[in-house]
N, C-alpha and C positions, 0 to 999 in steps of 0.2 A: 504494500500500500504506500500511497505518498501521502508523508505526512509535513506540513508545514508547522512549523516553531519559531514562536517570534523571541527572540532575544537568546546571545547568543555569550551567554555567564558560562561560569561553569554548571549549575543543573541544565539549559540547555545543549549545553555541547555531550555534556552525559548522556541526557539524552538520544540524540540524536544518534549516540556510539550504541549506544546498546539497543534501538532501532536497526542499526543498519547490520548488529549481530543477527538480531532475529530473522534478517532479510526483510525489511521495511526502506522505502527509501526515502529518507528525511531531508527537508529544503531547510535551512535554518537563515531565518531573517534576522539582520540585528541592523535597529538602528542608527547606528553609529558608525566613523570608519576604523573601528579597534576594538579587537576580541576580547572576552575576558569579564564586561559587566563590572560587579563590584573586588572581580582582582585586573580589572585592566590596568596600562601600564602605558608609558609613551616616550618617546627620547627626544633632548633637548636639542639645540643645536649645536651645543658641543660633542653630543655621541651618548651623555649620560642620561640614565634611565629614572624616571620617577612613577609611582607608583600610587594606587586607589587605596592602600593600606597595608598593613605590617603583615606578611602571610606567614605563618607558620604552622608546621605540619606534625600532628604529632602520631605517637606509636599507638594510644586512641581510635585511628581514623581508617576503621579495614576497609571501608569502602573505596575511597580516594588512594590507598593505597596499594589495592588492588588493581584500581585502575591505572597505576603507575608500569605496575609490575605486566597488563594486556598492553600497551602500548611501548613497553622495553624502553622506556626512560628512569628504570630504579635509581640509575647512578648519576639522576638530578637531585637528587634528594641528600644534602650532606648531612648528616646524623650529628649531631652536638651531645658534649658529657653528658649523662643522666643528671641535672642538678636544674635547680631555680634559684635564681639569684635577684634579691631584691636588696635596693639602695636603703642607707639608712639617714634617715632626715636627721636624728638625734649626732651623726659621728659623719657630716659632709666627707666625701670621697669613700667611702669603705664603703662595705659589703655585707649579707648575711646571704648564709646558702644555704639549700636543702639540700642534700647529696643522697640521691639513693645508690644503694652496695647493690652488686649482684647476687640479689639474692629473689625465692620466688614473692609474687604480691600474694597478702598484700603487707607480707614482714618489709619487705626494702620498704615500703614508704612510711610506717610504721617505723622503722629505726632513720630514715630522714630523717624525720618530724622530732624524734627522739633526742636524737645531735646534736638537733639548732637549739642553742642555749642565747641566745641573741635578741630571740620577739617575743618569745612564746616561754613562762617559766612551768616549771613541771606540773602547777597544779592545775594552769591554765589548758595543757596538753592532755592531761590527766581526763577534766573534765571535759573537751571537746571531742578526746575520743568514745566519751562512752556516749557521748549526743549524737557521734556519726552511727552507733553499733545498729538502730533501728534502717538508715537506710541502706547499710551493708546484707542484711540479713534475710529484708522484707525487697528489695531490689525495686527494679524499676515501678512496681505500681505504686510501694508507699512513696516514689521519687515524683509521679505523677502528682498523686494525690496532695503535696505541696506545692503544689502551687495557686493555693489561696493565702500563700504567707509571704510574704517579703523577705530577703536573706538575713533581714536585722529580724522581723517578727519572730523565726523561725529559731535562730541562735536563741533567743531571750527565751522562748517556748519551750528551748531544749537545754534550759540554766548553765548555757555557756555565757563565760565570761565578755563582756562589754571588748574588752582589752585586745582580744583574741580576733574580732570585726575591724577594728582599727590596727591591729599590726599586719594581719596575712590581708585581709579580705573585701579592704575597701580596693587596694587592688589587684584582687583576681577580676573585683564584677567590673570594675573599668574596661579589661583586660577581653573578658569575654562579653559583654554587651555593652559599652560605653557611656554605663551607667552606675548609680554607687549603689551599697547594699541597701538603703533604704527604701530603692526602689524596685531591683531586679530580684523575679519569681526565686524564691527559695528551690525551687526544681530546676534551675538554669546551675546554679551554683551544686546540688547534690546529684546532678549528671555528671558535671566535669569530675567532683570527688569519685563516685562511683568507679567511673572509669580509670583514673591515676588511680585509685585505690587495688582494684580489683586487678589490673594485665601490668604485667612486669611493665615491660615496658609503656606502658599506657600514657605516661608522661614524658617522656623521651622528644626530643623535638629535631623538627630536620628545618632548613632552611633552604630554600630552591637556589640550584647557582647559579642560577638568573633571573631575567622578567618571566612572570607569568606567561605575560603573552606570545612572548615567544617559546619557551620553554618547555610551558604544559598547554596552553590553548591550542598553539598552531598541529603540536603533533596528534590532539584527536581531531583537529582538520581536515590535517592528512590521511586519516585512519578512515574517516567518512567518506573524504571524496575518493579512495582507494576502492570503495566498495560499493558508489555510485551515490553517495548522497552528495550533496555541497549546503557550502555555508555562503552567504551573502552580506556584505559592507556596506551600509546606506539604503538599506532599505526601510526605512522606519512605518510604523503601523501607523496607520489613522484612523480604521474601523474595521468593526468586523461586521459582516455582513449577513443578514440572517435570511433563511428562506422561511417563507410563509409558516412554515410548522415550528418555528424557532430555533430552528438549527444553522449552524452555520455553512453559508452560502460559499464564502470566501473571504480572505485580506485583501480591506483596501491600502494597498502603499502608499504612500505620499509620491509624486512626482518631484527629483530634486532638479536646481538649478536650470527651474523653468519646464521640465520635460511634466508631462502630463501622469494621472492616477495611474497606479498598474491594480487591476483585480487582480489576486492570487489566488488559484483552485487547487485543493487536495481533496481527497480522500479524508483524511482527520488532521483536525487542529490542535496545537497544543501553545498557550500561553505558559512561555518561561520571560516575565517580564517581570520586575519586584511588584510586592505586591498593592505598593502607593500609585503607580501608572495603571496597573491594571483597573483599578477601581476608576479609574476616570475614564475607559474606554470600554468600559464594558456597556455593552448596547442597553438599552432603557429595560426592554421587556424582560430581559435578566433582571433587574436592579430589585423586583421585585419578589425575585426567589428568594429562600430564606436562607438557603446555602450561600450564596451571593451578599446576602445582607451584612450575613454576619464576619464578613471581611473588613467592614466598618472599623470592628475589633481590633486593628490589628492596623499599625502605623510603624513606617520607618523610624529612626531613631540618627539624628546626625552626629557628622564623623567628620573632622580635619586629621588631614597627615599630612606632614613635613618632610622634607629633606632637606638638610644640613650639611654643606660642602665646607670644611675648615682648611686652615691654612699648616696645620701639625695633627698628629697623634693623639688623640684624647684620651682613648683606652686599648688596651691590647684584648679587651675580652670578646671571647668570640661567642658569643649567647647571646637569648633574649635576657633583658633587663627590666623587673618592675618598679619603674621610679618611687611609687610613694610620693607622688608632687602630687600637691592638691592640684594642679589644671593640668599632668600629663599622665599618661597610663603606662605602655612599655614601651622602649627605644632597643636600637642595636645600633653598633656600629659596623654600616655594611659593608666597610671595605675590611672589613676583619672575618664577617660570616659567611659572605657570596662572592663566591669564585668570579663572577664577571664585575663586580662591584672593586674585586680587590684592591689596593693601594698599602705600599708600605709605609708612607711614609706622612699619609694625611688622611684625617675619619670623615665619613658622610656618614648624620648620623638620621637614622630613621624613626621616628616618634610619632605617637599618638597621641591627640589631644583631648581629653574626656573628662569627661561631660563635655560637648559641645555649641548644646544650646544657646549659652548664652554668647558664643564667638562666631557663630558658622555667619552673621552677617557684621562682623568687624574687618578691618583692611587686613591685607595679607600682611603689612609694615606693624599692624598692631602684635595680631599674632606672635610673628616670628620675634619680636620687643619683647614680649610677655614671657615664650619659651628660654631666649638668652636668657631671662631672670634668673629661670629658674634651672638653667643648665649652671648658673654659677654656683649654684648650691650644690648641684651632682657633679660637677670637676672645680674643685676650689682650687686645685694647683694649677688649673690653666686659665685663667681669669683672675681679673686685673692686675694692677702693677703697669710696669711698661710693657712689658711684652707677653700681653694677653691675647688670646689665641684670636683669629680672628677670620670673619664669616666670610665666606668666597663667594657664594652664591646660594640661591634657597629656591625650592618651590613648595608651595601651597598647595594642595591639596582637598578640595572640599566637595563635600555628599552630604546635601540635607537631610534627603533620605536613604540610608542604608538600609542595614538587616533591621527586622522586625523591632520593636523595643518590647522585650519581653519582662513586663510587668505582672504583679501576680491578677493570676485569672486570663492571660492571654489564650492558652492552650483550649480552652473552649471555641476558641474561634481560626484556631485554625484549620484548613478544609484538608479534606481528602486531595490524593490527584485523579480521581473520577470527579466528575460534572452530573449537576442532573441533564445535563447535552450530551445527546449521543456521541456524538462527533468531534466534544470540546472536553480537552483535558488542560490539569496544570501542572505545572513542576516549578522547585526551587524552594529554596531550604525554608520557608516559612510556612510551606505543607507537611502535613503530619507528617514528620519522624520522628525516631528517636534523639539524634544529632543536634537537633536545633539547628539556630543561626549559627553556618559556619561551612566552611567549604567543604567538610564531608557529608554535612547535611544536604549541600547541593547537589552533590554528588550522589547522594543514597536517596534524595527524592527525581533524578534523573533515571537513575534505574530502575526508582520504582514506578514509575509514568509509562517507562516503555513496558514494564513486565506489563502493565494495566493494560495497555494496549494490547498485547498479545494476547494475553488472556481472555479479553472482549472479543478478536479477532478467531480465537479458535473457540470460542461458545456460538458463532455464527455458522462458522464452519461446521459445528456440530453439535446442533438445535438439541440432540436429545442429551447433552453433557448440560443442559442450563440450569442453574440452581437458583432459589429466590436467596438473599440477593445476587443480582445476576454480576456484583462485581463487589471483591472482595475489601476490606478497611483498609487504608494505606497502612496501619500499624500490623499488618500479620503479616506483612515480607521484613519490616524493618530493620529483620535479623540479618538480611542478606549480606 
């Protein structure tokens, strides 16, 4: 079947891969002239690359890494120490680390946490591990079922210390949804634990030795149109088109630079566009589906990222790093972690800004003023004096709307990737998965859109295999 798919992120490109496994042949439209969505990526006119956000990959992510390992780019993936390194505000320049030993989960992260004598003192460790013991034990539905708490409700709920929120955990939730504990779902926060908790390596992180987009986009590109699908650059949506019974007819394109509408016709449709544009294009007679409605629910959350070209060295560390700044989340220095980023002898450092709300419409001179601040506090030996390290070039970064803002009670509202439209599916990490917001999430609600597809395709095939319902939860493959 030909199936057309408007945006062309990673849960579209998944997509569209694991379509053209099944023998489907998938068009993939994407707006814009650069693959990738919310990991796109673009070069200066010096040759240097800047990027939609801080990607990082962890041993977590069987999906995405699976899909590393069908495409034979494993050895994009450079693996970093097993450790988490966070800044400390109380001792400018130093360090605190979690180091897990080779050992099985979930003792190595158990004796991390053990270690670190730094943020966390033993009684405070003491009592946070016996407040995780219920979602180790009860697993993912008591993980679900919090999320009517907030990650500060939940701690206080489970007489873990105040102290324990403020040294680990304001930022892990920056970290993982660009928001603080006060307001991200207590189920965002006991996923990511679960899983570092529970697989050796589960926290383990790689860093891509390149852009995204050329890296890991373009080769499932190659992988598609090797097998007869293709992806398209500028092609943006403007409507979808319904036929009289309210299915879809086709995509209207937009005509760029002057050239006229192009109708697009498939077989099935599949919307991988986030889920703030789709709500605005979704045709009227939908709006009033209840499945549709309840996408209302469910709002991007805004994101600045930086890069920072210096004139020296700042750090030799080659890892993510959790600032612990009230306005940044994590940074690296990428000529130290990414092989094509490399530089010996000067840092670009890459940083997140979070919570963003209240900057994403300040100048980009603002910004970049506000971060120096606060980078003098995380390298006090390279800042001021005379000869304080000094800014070579920067870019700005902004996405009002990113991943989902997963507040508590969001998970109600997020949809299957079945439609109640024959012919119209969704994908992209803010449809039911496990994963959440986050590139494996994209990646495992890509695969689970196609498997949906096939599965609809061969209950047609063979009417007497149909069961009520004729198409199964997005959560029963979630495992895949």
């Amino acid at each position: 079947m030909r199936v057309a798919i408007a945006g062309a992120g990673l849960a579209g490109l998944s997509c569209a891969k694991y379509l053209t496994d099944a023998g489907h042949t998938p068009i993939v439209l994407e707006r814009r002239d650069v693959l990738g969505g919310k990991v796109a990526a673009w070069k200066d006119s010096d040759g240097d690359w800047y990027e939609t956000g801080l990607h990082i990959f962890f041993g977590a992510y069987p999906n995405i890494l699976q899909l590393f390992k069908e495409l034979d780019i494993e050895d994009r993936l450079q693996w970093k120490e097993h450790t988490m390194i966070f800044n400390q505000p109380n001792a400018p320049g130093t360090y605190s680390r979690f180091d897990f030993p080779d050992l099985p989960a979930p003792l190595n992260g158990i004796v991390a946490i053990l270690r670190n004598n730094d943020m966390l003192t033993w009684p405070e460790k003491i009592r946070f591990g016996i407040g995780l013991l219920p979602a180790m034990i009860q697993g993912q539905k008591y993980v679900e079922e919090m999320d009517k708490y907030s990650w500060t409700e939940w701690l206080k709920k489970q007489n873990i210390p105040p102290r324990v929120e403020k040294e680990v955990f304001i930022a892990m939730s920056k970290a993982l949804n660009f928001i603080g504990p006060e307001e991200i779902s207590a189920t965002i926060l006991l996923t990511a634990l679960n899983r570092f908790l529970q697989e050796k390596s589960g926290s383990k992180m790689a860093f891509l030795d390149g852009s995204p987009t050329e890296r890991l986009c373009q080769p499932i590109v190659d992988y598609i149109a090797e097998r007869g699908g293709e992806v398209r650059l500028n092609a943006p949506l403007k409507e979808i088109l319904l036929n009289p019974d309210g299915t879809v007819k086709g995509f209207l394109l937009r005509g760029l630079n002057g050239a006229v509408d192009e109708v697009f016709a498939a077989d099935l449709y599949v919307s991988a566009m986030p889920v703030d544009p789709l709500k605005v294009i979704l045709p009227k007679p939908w709006q009033q589906m209840e499945f549709f409605q309840k996408l209302e629910g469910l709002e991007g959350v805004p994101v600045i990222n930086l890069h920072l070209w210096f004139d020296r060295k700042l750090t030799q560390i080659d890892h993510l790093l959790f600032s612990r700044s009230p306005l940044l989340s994590v940074y690296a220095d990428m000529s130290n972690t990414c092989r094509e980023y490399a530089n010996p002898d000067r840092s670009m450092l890459e940083l997140v800004l979070a919570p963003a709300k209240d900057w994403i419409a300040k100048s980009d001179e603002e910004i970049v003023n506000a971060t120096i601040a606060e980078l003098k506090k995380l390298f006090p030996d390279h800042f001021g004096g005379e000869n304080s390290a000094k800014l070579l070039k920067y870019h700005v970064v902004k996405t009002p709307r990113s991943v989902y803002k997963a507040t508590p009670g969001r998970q109600q509202y997020r949809p299957s990737q079945t439609t109640p439209i024959a012919n119209f599916y969704l994908t992209g990490d803010y449809t039911m998965q496990r994963y959440l917001a986050s590139m494996e999430g994209a990646v495992l609600s890509g695969k689970l859109t196609a498997q949906a597809i096939a599965e609809a395709e061969n209950q047609v095939a063979n009417p007497s295999h149909l069961q009520t319902p004729t198409r199964p939860p997005a959560t029963n493959a979630a495992t895949a």
